[in-house]
C-alpha positions, -999 to +999 in steps of 0.1 A: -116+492-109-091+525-103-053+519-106-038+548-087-006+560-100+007+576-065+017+544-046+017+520-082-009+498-059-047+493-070-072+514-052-099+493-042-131+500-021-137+484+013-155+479+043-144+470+073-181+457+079-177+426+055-147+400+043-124+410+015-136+397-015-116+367-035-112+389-068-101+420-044-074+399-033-065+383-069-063+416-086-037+433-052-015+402-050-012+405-091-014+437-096+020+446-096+034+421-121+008+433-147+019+469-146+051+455-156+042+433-185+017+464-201+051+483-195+066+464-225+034+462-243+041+472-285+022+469-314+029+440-334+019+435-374+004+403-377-018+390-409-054+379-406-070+354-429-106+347-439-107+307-436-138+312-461-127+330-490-082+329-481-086+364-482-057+379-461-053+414-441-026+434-422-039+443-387-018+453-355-018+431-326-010+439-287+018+418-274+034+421-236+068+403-227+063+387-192+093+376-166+093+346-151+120+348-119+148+361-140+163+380-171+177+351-192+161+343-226+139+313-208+123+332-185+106+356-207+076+350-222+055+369-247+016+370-248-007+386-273-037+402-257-067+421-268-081+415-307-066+423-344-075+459-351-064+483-380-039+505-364-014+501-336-033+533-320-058+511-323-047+485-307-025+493-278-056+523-266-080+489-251-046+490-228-035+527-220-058+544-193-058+581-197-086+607-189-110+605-216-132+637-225-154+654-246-167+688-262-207+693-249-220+715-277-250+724-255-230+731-220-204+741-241-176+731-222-154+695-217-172+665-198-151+635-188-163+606-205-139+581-181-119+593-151-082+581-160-066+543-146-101+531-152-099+496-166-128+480-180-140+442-173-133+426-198-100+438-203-090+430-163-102+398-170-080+391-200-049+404-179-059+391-152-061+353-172-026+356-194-008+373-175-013+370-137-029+332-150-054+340-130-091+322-142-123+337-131-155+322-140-188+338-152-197+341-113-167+360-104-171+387-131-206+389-122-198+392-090-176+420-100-199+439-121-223+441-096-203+450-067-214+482-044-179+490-049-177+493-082-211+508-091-207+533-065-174+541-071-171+578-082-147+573-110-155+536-123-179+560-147-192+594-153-221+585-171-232+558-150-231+580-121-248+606-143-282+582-147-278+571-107-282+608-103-311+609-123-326+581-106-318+590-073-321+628-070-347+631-095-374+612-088-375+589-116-373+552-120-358+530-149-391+515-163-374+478-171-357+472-136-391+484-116-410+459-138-379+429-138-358+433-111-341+402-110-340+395-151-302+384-161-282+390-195-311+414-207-292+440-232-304+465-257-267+467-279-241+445-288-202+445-309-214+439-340-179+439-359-176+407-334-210+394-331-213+395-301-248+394-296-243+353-307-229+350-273-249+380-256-221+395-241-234+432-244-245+462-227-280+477-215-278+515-227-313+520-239-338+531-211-371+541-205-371+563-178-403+578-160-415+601-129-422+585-097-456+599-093-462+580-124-445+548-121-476+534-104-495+537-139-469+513-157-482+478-153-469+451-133-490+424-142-465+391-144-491+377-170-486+402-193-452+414-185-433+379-195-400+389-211-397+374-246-373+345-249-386+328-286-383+294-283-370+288-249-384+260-232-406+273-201-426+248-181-456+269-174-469+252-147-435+252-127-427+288-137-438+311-110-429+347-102-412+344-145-382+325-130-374+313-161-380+343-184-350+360-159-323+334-166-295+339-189-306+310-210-339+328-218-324+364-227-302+344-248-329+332-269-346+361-269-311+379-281-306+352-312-342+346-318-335+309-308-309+306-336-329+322-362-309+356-363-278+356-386-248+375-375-219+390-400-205+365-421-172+359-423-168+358-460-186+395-463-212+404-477-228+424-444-256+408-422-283+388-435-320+398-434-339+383-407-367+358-418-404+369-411-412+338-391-379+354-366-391+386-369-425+378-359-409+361-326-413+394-312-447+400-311-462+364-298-465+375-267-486+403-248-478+441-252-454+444-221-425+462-203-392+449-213-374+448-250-381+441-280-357+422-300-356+434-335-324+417-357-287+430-358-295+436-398-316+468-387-292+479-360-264+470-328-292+486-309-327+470-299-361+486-288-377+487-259-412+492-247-433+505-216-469+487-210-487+515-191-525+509-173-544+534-200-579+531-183-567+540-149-542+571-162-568+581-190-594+583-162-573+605-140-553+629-166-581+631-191-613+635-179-624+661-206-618+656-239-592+674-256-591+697-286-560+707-310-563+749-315-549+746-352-548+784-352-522+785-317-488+800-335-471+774-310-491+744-327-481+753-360-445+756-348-448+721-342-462+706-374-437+722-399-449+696-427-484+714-425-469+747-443-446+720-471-457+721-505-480+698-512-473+671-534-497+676-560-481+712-570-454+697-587-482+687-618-495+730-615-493+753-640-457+755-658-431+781-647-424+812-660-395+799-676-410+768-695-445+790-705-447+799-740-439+839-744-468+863-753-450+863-790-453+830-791-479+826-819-512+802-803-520+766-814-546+777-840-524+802-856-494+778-863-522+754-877-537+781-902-503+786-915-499+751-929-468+742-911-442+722-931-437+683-925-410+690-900-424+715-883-458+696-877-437+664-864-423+692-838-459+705-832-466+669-827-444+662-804-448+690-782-487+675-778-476+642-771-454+653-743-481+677-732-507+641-728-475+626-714-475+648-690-515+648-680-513+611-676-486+611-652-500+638-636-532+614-631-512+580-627-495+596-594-524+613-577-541+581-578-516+572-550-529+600-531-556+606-507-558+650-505-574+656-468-582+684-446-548+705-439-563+731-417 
């Protein structure tokens, strides 16, 4: 969604081929009255409390006065929007729409990262609700989201149209829609610092993407390729084309592990492992195209994975066998822990440093000269070290296996 600051009115897409959409029409009638509310948007200090432990903290909160059909006292209203955060920067930026860029060290030159007056969802949607008291439901903003309009808009985002490109003008196809094209909520990151992965409101920014000419390699088997949902409940003889592995319900399972993750806890502390018994959720299933749901204690991002037909690509690309040169300068340049010292050097011969001198008189001449009581409890120690040192020497090799480096 573009806000156009020549004629203060919202620039939205259309066609003359189809009806105005309902949100189109919410968003210019209401428009107008926003702009004026964010106008008087400040940055308010407010205190925060953990109900757990009473702990208390000074954040910075949005707030916009809104008019109601006159100036007087009673007609103004004001509404906090957007969340608590630790600045009023902080805070009043999830409202302000400038150009956003950044420094490419390998083009070495400014990208835009977001054209400016672009407003995200979510944040529409919370304007949109308090102050226009306008209430769209989970269909409307998905409605929204995947609107021609806005996906093909040129400034909704520079990155999305960045990947389109990639798609479209380079012959390659994003593994996980050509495999699920109609699979719902599917996400590979979520907010931690608001859990929102517990209500799988996130974003799908990790891809797998491969040449067309070998897209036909990656299998499509739906017995195999069954997205993982844990313990959602799937009626297996009802469940044709994966119908159920594509709903919302199901990727929200998968997301949580059917309740068994743990988010951030409110009393500190940081996320809590996941259990093996959730951990091995992931793996029940066949090896497949899709995602792999590995717990928010390891990261906000998850994996994903791309089931490929070996036998028929292995028959096709690999007919002979293959055979590493290890003398090839550019195969050494690729395995730089080939030329690292090996382990077992650190238990060599001392350095020059810690070796005795040549004046250094040997073990057999300090014994002939009958060294004195404290001098033989140094000599003594020095040996004892010296075993020490031989059985740790042994004790940590026994770790080890040495193999063939060349």
């Amino acid at each position: 969604t573009n806000d156009n600051n020549t004629n203060n009115k919202l620039s939205l897409p259309t066609s003359s081929l189809s009806p105005i959409s309902k949100w189109k029409i919410d968003v210019t009638k209401h428009w107008k009255n926003i702009e004026k509310a964010l106008s008087t948007i400040e940055a308010i200090p407010v205190t925060t409390k953990n109900i757990t432990t009473g702990s208390t903290f000074e954040k910075f909160r949005a707030r916009v006065t809104i008019r109601k059909g006159g100036e007087t006292q009673e007609s103004l209203r004001k509404v906090f929007i957007g969340k608590s955060e630790s600045s009023p920067e902080e805070c009043l930026y999830y409202f302000t729409y400038p150009k956003v860029v950044y420094f490419d060290v390998d083009l070495q030159k400014e990208l835009i990262a977001r054209e400016e007056n672009v407003i995200p969802l979510d944040i529409l949607y919370e304007v949109m609700s308090k102050i226009a008291s306008v209430d769209w439901g989970t269909s409307t903003l998905e409605q929204i989201a995947n609107s021609e309009d806005v996906l093909s808009h040129p400034s909704s985002s520079p990155t999305i149209g960045w990947l389109i490109d990639v798609i479209e003008n380079n012959n390659m196809v994003d593994a996980f829609r050509f495999v699920h094209p109609n699979a719902k909520g599917r996400f590979t990151c979520w907010n931690q610092r608001t859990n929102a992965r517990f209500e799988n409101m996130g974003t799908r920014i990790d891809y797998t993407l491969v040449d067309k000419s070998i897209a036909k390699y990656i299998n499509k088997d739906e017995d195999c390729n069954k997205l993982r949902c844990c313990n959602y409940p799937i009626n297996k003889d009802k469940d044709t084309n994966n119908k159920s592995h594509n709903t919302d319900e199901a990727a929200f399972h998968a997301a949580t592990a059917s309740g068994q993750f743990q988010g951030a806890a409110y009393h500190g502390g940081g996320i809590a492992d996941a259990s093996t018994a959730a951990l091995e959720t992931q793996f029940l299933g066949d090896p497949h195209t899709g995602i792999i749901y590995t717990p928010p204690s390891y990261s906000d991002h998850i994996a994903v994975s791309l089931f490929l037909n070996h036998d028929d690509w292995h028959k096709q690309h690999f007919s002979t066998s293959l055979a590493l040169d290890v003398k090839c300068p550019y195969t050494k340049k690729t395995q730089p822990h080939k030329s690292q010292t090996s382990i077992s050097s650190f238990f060599g011969k001392s350095s020059s440093s810690s070796s005795p001198s040549s004046s250094t008189p040997s073990t057999s001449q300090e014994m002939k000269r009958k060294p004195s009581v404290k001098q033989g409890k140094a000599f003594s120690n020095k040996k004892t070290k010296n075993e020490n040192r031989v059985s740790s020497k042994n004790s940590i090799l026994s770790h080890f296996t040495v193999g063939n480096t060349k």
